[in-house]
N, C-alpha and C positions, 0 to 999 in steps of 0.2 A: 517453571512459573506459568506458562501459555497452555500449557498443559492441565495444570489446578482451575484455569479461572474459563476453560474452552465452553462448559455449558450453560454458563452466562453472559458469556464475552461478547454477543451483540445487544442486549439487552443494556448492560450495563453502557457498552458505549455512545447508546443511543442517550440514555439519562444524564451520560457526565456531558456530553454533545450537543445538549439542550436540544435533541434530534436533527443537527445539523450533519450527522454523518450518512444520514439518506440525500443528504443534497450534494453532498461531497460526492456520492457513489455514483449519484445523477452525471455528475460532471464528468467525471472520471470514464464512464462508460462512454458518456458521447466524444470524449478527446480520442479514446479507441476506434468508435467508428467501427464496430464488428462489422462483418457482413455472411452471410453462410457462404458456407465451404474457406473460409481461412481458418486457421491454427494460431491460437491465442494462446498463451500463459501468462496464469495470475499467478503471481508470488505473492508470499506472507497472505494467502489467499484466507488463513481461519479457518473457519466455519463453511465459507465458501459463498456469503451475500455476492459477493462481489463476481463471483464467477458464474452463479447462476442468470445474475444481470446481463452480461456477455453473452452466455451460450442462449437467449432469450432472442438472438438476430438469428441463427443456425449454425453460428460459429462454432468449430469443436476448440473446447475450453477444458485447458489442463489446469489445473487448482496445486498449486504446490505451496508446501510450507516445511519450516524446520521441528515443528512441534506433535510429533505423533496422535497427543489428545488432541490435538486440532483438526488434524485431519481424518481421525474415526467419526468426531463430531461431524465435520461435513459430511461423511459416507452417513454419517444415520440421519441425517437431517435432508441429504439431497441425492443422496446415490441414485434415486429412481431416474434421475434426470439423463436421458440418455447421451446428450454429449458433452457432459460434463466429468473427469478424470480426476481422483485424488490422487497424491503423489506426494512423498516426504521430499523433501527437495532443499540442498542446501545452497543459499545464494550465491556463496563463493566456488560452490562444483555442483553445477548444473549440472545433474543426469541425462543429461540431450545432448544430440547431435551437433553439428554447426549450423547454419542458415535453416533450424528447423520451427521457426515461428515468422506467421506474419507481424506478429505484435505481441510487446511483453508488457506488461504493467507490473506494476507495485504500489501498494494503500497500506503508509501508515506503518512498512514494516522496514525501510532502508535503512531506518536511526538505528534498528536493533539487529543488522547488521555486525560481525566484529572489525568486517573491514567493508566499508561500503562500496571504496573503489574498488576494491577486487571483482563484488558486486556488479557494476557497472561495464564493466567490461564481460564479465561472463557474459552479462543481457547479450551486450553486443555480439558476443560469438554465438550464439543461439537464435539470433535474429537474423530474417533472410536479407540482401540487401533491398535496399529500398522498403523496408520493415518498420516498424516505430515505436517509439516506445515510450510510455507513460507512468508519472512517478505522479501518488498524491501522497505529500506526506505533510507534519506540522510543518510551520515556519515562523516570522517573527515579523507583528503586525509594525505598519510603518508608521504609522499615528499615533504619535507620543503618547497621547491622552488616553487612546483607547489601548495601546500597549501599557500603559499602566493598569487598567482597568483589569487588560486579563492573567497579568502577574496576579493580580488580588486573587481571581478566581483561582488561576492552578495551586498559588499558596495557602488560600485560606478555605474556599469553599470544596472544591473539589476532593482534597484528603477525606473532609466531612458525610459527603456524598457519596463515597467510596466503600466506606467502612458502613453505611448502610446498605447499599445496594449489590456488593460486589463478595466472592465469596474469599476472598485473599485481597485487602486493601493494599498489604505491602507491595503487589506488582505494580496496583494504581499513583503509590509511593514512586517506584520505578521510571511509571511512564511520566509525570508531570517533570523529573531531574533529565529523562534524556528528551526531552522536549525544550525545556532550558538550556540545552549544554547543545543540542545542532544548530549544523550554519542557520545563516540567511540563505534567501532565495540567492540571491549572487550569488556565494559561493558554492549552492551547491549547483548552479551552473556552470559555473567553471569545472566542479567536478566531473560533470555529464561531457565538455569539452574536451578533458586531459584524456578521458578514458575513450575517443576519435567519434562519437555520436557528430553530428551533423543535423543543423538547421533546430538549435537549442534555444527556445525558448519557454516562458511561463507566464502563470498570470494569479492573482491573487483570487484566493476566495473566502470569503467569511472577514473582510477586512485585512486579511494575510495571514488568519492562525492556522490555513492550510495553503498550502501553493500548490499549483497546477505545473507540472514540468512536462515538457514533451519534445520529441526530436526523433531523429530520422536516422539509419543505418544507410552511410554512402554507399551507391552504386559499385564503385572498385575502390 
C-alpha cells in the first residue's frame, strides 16, 4: 500500500494536513535537537522529509522504512544528500547494532506497526544510553467540542479529499480507521514506560490530533 501511494505521499499529506504536517516536522526535529557528528535514525522515514530536516544540523541520518517504494523514492528525491542513508528497515528487527544511535525518531509510522511494543523496545536496544527518543504520531484531541469536529473531518471530509488528490484513496481509507483505533497520549506513555525508556514525557500539538512523545535511554 506505502509503496503505491510513495510518489505522492508528501503532497497528498500536506493537503489532507491542511499543511500542518510541515509544523509537525518543525517540532518533531527541534524535540531531536540534532547536532553534527551524532547518529540519528528516522523510522517510517518515507520519502525522507523528515530525515533531510535532521541531517540539515550535520547529524548523519539514517532514513529507514518497511516499504521499499518508499525508500527508492527517498534515494531519488534526496540521495544527493551526503549524510543522509536509506535503508529498508523493519521496526520490530532493527538492522543495527546495540547502543548504535544517539537519537531515534518516528512520524506518524508507530500505529502501522504490527506490534508497536516490540517496536519500542527495539528503539531502545539500538539507542546509546543516555540517547532519546521521539515519537510524532496521531492522538486524540481533549476538547470535546473540537474532537467532535475532527471526527467530522476524518469521517466525512477527508475520504473526499483523498479520492481527489491521492493516487490509491483506499490507503487514505486505512489511515483515518488506524487513527481511530490508537491509544491516547496516556497510554501510549505507558507504552514507552513498560518497554524501560525513562524520563517519558509529551505534549499536544495541533490541539492533540498529533502528540509529541519523548524520553530518554537510562544510563545502566
Amino acid at each position: 500500500m506505502f509503496d503505491e501511494v510513495a510518489s505522492g505521499y508528501d503532497r497528498t499529506n500536506t493537503v489532507l494536513s491542511l499543511g500542518q504536517d510541515k509544523l509537525w516536522r518543525v517540532a518533531t526535529t527541534r524535540a531531536v535537537a540534532p547536532r553534527p557528528g551524532q547518529r540519528i535514525l528516522d523510522l517510517a522515514a518515507g520519502t525522507g522529509a523528515s530525515s533531510v530536516a535532521l541531517a540539515r544540523s550535520g547529524a548523519e541520518v539514517v532514513a529507514g522504512d518497511f516499504s521499499p517504494g518508499m525508500i527508492a523514492e527517498g534515494r531519488r528525491r534526496h540521495g544527493h544528500v551526503p549524510n543522509v542513508t536509506f535503508v529498508e528497515a523493519d521496526a520490530m528487527a532493527l538492522p543495527f547494532a546495540d547502543d548504535e544511535f544517539d537519537a531515534v525518531t518516528i512520524s506518524f509510522g508507530l500505529r502501522n506497526v504490527n506490534d508497536p511494543k516490540k517496536a519500542l523496545a527495539e528503539m531502545l536496544r539500538v539507542t546509546a544510553p543516555g540517547g532519546r527518543l521521539v515519537i510524532c504520531e496521531f492522538s486524540h484531541p481533549q476538547n470535546a467540542a473540537f474532537a467532535g469536529l475532527y471526527r467530522f473531518y476524518n469521517d466525512r471530509v477527508l475520504p473526499v479529499v483523498a479520492k481527489t488528490v491521492s493516487s490509491n484513496a483506499d490507503a487514505y481509507d486505512y489511515l483515518n480507521e488506524s487513527i481511530r483505533d490508537w491509544p491516547d497520549q496516556k497510554t501510549l506513555s505507558g507504552w514507552i514506560r513498560d518497554a524501560r525508556w525513562a524520563q517519558v514525557a509529551h505534549r499536544d500539538l495541533t490541539f492533540g490530533i498529533v502528540a509529541l512523545h519523548r524520553a530518554v535511554k537510562p544510563l545502566a
